[in-house]
Backbone as CSV, one residue per row, in Angstrom:
resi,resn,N_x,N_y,N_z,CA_x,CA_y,CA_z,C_x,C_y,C_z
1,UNK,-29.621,-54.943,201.748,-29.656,-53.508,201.570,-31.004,-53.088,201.015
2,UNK,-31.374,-51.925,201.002,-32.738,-51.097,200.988,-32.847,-51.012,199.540
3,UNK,-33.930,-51.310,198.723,-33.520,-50.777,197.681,-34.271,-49.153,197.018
4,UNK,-33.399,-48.150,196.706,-34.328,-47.038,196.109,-35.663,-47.535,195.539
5,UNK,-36.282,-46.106,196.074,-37.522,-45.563,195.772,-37.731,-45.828,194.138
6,UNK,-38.948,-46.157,193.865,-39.517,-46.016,192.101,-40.198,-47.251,191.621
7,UNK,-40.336,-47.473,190.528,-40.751,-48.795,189.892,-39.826,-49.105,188.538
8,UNK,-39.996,-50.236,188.667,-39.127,-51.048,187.992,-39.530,-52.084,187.681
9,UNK,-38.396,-52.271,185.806,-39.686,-53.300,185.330,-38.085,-54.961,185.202
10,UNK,-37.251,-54.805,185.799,-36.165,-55.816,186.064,-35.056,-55.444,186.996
11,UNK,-34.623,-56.825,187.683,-33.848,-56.940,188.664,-32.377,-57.772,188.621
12,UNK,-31.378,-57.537,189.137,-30.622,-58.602,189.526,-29.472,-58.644,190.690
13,UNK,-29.638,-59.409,191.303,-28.761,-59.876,192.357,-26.894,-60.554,191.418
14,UNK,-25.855,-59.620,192.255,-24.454,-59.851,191.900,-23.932,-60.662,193.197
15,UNK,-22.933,-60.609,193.853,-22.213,-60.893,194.423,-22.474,-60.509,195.856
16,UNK,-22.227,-59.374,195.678,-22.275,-58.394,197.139,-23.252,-57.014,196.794
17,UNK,-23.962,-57.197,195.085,-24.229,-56.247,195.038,-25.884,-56.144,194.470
18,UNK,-26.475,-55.170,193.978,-27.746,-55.587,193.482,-28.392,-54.313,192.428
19,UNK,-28.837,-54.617,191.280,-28.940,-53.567,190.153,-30.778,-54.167,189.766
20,UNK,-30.749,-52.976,189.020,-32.231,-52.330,188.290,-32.729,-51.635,187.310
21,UNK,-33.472,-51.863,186.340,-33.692,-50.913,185.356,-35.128,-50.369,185.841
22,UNK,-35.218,-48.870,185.746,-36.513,-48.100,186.105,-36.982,-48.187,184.917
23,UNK,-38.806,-47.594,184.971,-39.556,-48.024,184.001,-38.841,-47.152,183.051
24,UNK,-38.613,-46.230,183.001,-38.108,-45.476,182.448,-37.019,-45.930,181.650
25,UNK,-35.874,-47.198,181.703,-34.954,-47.774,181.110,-33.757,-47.663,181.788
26,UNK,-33.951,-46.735,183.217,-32.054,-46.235,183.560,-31.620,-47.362,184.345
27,UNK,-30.509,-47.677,184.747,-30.163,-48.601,185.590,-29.672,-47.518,186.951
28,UNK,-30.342,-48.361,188.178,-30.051,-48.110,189.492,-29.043,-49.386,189.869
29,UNK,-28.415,-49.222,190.883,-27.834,-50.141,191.832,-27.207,-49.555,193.263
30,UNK,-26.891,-50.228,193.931,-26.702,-50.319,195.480,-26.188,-51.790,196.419
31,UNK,-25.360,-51.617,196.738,-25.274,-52.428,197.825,-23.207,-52.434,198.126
32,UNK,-22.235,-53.499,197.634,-20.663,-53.232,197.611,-20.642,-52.478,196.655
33,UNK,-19.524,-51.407,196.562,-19.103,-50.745,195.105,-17.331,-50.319,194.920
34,UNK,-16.683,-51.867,195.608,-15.415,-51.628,195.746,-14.675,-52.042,194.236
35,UNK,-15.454,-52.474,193.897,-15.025,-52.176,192.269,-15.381,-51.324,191.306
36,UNK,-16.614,-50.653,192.072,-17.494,-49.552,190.839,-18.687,-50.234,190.486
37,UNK,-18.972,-51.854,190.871,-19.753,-52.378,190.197,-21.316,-51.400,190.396
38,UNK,-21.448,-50.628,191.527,-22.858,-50.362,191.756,-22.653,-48.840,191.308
39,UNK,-21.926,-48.164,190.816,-21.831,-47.055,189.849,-22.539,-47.405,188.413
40,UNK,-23.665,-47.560,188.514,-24.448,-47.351,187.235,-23.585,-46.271,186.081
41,UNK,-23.753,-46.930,185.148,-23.549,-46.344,183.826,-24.691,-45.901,183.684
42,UNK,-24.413,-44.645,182.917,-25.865,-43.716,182.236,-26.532,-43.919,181.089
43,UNK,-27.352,-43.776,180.359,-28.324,-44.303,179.156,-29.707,-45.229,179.667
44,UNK,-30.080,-45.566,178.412,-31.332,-46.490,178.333,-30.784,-47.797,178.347
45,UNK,-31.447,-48.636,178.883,-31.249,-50.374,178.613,-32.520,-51.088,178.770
46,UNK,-32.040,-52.421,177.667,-33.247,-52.948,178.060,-32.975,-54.225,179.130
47,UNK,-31.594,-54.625,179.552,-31.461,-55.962,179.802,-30.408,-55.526,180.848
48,UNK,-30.013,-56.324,182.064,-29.029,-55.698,182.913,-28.869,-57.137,183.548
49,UNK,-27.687,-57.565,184.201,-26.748,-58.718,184.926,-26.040,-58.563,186.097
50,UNK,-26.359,-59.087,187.104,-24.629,-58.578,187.804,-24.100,-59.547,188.241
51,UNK,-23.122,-59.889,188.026,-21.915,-61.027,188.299,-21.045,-60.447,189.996
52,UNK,-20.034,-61.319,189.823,-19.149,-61.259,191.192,-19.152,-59.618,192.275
53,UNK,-18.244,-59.289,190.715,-17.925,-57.584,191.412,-17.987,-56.863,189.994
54,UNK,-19.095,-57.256,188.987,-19.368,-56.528,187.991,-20.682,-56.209,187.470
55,UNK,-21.107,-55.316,186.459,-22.491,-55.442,186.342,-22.297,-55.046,184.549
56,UNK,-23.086,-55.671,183.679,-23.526,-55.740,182.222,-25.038,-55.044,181.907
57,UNK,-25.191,-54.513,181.120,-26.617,-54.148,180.620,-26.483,-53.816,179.400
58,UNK,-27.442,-54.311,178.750,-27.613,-54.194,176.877,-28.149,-52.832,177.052
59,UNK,-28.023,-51.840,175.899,-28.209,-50.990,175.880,-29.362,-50.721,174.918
60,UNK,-30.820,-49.782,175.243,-31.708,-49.422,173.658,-30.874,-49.305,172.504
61,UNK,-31.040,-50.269,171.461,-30.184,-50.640,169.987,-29.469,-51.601,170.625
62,UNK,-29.298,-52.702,171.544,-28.273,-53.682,171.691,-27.199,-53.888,171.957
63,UNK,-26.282,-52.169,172.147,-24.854,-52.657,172.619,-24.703,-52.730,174.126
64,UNK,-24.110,-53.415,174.299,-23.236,-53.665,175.808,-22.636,-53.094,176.615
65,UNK,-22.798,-52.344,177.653,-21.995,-51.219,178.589,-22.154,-52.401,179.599
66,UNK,-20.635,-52.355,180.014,-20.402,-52.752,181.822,-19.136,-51.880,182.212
67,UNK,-19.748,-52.239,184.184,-18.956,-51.787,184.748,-18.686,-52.483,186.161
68,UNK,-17.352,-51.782,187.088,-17.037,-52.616,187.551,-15.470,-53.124,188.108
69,UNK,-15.307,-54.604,188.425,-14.423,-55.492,188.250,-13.998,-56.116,186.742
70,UNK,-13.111,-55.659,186.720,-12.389,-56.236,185.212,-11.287,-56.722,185.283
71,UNK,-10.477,-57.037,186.689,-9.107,-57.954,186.678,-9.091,-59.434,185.774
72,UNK,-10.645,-59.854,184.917,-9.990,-61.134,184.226,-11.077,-60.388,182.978
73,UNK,-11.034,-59.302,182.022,-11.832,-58.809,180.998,-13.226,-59.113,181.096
74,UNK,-13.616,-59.482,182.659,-15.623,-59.659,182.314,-15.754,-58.500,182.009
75,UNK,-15.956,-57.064,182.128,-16.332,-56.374,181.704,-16.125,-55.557,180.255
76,UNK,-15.142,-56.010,179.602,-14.208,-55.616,178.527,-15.752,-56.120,177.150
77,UNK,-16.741,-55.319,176.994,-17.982,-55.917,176.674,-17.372,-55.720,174.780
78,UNK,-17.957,-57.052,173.863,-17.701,-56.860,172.963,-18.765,-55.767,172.294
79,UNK,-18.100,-55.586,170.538,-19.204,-54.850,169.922,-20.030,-55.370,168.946
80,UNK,-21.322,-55.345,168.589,-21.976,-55.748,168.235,-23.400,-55.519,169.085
81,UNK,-24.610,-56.254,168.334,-26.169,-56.271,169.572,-26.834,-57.295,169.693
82,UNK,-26.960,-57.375,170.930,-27.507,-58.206,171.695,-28.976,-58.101,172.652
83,UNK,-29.126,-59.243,173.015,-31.094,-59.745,172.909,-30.696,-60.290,174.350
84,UNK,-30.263,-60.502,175.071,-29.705,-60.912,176.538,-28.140,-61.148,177.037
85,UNK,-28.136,-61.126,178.242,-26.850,-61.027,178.773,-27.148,-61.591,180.016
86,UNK,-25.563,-62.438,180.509,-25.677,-62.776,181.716,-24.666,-62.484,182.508
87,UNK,-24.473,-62.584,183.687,-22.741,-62.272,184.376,-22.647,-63.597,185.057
88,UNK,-21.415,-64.337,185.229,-20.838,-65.318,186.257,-20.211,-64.465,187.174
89,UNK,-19.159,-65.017,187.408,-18.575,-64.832,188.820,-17.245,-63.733,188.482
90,UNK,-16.865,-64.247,187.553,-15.930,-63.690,186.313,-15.447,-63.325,184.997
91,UNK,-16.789,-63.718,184.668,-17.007,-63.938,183.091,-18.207,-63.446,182.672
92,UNK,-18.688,-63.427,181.754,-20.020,-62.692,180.826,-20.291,-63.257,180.111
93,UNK,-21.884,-63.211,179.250,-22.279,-63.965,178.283,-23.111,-63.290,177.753
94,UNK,-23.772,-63.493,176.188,-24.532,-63.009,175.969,-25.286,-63.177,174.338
95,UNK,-26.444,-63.652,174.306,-27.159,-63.759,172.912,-27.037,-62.811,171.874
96,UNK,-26.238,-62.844,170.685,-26.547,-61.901,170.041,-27.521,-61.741,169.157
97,UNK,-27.777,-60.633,168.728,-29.369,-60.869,167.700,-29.417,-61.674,166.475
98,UNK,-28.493,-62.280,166.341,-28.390,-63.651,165.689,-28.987,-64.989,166.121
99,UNK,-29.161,-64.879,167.746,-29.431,-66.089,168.409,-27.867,-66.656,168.745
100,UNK,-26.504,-66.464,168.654,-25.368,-67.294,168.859,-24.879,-66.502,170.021
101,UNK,-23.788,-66.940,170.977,-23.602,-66.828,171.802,-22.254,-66.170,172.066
102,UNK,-21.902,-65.392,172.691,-20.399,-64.467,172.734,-20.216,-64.765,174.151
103,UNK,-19.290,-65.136,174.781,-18.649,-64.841,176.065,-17.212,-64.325,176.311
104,UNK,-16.639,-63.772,177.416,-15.869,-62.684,177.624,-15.206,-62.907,178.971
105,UNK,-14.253,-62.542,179.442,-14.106,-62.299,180.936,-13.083,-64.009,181.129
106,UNK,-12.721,-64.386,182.674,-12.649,-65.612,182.800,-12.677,-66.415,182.018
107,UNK,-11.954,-67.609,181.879,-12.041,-69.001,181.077,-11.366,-70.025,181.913
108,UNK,-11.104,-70.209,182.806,-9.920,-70.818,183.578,-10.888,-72.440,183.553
109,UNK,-12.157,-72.391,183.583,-12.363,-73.986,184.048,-13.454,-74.002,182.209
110,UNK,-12.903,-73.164,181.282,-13.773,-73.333,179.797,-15.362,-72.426,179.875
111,UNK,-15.514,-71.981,180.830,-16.948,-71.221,181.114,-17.055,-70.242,180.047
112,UNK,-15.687,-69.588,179.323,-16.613,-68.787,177.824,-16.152,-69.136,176.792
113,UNK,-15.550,-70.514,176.683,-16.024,-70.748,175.330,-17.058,-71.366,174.831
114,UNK,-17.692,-70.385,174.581,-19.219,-70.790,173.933,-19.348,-71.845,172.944
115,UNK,-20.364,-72.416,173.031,-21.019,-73.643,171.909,-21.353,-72.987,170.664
116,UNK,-21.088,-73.413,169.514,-21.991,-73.054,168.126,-23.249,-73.344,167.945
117,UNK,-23.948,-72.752,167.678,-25.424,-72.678,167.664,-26.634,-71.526,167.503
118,UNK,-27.337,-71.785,167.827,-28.575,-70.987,168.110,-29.091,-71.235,169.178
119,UNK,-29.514,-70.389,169.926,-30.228,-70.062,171.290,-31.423,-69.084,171.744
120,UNK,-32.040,-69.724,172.471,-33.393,-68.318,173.477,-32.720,-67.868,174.628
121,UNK,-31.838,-68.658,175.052,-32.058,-68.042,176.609,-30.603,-68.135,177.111
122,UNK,-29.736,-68.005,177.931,-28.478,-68.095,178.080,-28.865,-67.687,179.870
123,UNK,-27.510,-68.464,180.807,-27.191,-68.090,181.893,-25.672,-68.355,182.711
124,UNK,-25.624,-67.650,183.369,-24.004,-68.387,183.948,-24.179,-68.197,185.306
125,UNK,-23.154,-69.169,185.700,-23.248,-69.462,187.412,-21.683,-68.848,187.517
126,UNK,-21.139,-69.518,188.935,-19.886,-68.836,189.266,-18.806,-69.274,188.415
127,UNK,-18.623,-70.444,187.601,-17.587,-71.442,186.764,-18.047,-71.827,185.839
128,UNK,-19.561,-71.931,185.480,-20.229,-72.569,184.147,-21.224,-71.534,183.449
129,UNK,-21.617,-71.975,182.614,-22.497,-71.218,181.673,-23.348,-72.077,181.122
130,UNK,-24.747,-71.675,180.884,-25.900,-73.115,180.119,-26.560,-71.913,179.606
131,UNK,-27.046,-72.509,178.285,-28.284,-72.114,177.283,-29.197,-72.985,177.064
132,UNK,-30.447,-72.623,176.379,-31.134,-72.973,175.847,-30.916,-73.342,174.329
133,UNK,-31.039,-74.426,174.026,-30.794,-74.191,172.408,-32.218,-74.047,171.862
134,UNK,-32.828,-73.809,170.286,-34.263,-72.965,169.607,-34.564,-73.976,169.757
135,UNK,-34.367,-75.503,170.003,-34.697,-76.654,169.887,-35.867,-77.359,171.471
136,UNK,-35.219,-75.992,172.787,-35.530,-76.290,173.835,-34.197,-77.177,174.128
137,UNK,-33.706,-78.084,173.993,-32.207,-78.913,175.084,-31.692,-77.717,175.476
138,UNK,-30.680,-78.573,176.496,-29.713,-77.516,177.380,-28.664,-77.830,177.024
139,UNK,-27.880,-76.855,176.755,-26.111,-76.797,176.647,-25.124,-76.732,177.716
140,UNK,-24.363,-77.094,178.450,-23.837,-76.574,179.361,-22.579,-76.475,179.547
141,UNK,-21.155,-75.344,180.026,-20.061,-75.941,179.425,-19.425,-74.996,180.562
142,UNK,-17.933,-75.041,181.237,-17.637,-74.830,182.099,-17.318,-75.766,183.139
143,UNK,-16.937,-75.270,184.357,-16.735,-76.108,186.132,-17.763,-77.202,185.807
144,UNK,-17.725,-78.524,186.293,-18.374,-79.430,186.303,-18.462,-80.585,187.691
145,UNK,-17.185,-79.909,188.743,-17.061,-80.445,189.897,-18.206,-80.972,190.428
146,UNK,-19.084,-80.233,190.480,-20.561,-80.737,191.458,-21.745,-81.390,190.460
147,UNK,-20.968,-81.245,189.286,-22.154,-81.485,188.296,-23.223,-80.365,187.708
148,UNK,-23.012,-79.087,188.303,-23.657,-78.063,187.777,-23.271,-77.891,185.907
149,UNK,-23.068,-78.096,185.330,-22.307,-78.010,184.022,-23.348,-79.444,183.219
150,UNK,-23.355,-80.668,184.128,-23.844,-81.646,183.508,-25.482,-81.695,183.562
151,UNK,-25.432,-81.002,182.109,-27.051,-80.690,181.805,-27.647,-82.070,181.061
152,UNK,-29.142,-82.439,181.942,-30.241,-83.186,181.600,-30.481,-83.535,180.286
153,UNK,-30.796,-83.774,179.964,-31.914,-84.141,178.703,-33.044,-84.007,178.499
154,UNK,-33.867,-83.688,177.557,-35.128,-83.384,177.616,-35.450,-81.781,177.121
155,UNK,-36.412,-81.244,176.837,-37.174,-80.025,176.705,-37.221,-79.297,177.601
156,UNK,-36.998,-78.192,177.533,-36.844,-76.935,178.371,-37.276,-75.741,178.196
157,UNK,-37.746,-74.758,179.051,-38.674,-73.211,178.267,-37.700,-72.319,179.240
158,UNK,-37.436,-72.768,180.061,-36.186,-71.441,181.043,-35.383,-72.296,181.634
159,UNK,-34.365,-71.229,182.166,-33.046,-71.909,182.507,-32.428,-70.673,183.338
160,UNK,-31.495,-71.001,184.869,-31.097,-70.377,185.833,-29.981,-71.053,186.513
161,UNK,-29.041,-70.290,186.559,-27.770,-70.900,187.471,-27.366,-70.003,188.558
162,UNK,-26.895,-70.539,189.419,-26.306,-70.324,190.767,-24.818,-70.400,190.648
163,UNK,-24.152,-70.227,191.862,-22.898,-70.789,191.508,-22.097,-72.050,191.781
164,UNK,-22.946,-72.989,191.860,-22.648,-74.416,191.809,-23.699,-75.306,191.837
165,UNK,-25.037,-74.857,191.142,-26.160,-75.733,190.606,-26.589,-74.846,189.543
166,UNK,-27.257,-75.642,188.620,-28.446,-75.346,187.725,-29.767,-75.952,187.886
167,UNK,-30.849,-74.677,187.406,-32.177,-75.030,187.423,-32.275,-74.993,186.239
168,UNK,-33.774,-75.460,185.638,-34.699,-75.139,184.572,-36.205,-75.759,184.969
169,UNK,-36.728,-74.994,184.093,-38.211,-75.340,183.792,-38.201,-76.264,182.449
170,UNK,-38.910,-77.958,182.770,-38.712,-78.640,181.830,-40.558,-78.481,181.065
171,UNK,-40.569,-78.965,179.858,-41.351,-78.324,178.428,-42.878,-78.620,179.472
172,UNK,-43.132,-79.793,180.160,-44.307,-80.416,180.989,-44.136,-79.410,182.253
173,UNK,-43.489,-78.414,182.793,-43.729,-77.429,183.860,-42.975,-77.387,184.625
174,UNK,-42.509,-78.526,184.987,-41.762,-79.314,186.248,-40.178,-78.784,186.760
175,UNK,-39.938,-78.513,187.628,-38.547,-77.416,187.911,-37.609,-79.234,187.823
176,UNK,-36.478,-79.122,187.538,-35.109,-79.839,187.711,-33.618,-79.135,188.021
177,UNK,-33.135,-79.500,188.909,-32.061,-78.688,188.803,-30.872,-80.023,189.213
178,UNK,-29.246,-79.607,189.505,-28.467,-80.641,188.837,-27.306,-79.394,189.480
179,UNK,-26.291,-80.313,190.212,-25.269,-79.316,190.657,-25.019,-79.602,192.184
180,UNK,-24.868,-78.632,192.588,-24.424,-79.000,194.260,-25.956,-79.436,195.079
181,UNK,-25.812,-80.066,196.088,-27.001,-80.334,196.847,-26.440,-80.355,198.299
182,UNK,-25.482,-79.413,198.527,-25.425,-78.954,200.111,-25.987,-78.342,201.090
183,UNK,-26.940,-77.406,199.972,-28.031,-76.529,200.583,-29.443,-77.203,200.457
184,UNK,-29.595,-78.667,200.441,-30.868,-78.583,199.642,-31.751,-78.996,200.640
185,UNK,-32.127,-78.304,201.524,-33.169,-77.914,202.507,-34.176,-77.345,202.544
186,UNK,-35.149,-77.483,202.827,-36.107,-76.354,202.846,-35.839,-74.840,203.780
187,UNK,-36.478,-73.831,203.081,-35.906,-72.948,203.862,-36.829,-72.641,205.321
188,UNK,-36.372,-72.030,205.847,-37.278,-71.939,207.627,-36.651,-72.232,208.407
């Protein structure tokens, strides 16, 4: 799908659907909206997600507005503020300005019950969820069928999930990822 006119300073790809914050802070979206997911909520944000058939965005001051699909509470956003957010397939996640981790929505294969800790970075795929811990290691907890869940060892500066692999950037540059390898082709 096309995406509106403007500039924009973040993106994300959902399910069937696809969202945006303008420089300005508003969130756009477009593409399915048989749940509402691409009915933007109104306000400022600084951070935005979109999962299956839902979409999350932290709000200027940190709270949480979603919308959407909510047949398993992903969108049911807690209160408190938060420094990032992610969406799975059915579930939600998200750093609070503590650095610890809240998840919401789905649990059926353990994907939100979060680890104790401290964290930079947080992500979720369609069944799992991985962070960063302040330490750089990876956490990973959720679906583990393909091995997407069974996180590496070693130092890490970013971290990205799909819905049945994980990537990261390890501390020396180098991409690794860990999970399904059905697609793992070059593209062309």
């Amino acid at each position: 799908a096309d995406a509106p006119d403007g500039t924009y300073t973040a993106i994300t790809a959902g399910g069937s659907h696809t969202c945006a914050l303008t420089t300005g802070g508003t969130a756009t979206c477009w593409g399915a909206n048989d749940y509402g997911q691409a009915d933007a909520a109104g306000g400022n944000y600084t951070a935005i997600t979109a999962g299956g058939n839902h979409t999350c965005a932290i709000a200027t001051g940190g709270a949480i507005r979603c919308w959407g699909d909510n047949d398993h509470g992903q969108a049911d956003a807690p209160g408190g503020n938060y420094t990032a957010i992610t969406a799975g397939g059915n579930h939600t996640c998200a750093l609070t300005t503590g650095g610890t981790i809240r998840c919401w929505g789905d649990n059926d294969h353990g994907q939100a019950d979060a680890p104790g800790g401290n964290y930079t970075a947080i992500t979720a795929g369609g069944n799992h969820t991985c962070a960063l811990t302040t330490g750089g290691a990876i956490r990973c907890w959720g679906n583990k069928l393909f091995g997407q869940a069974d996180a590496p060892g070693g130092n890490y500066t970013a971290i990205t999930a799909g819905r049945l692999h994980t990537c990261a950037i390890a501390a020396d540059g180098a991409v690794r990822c860990w999970g399904t390898r059905y697609f793992d082709r070059p593209a062309g």
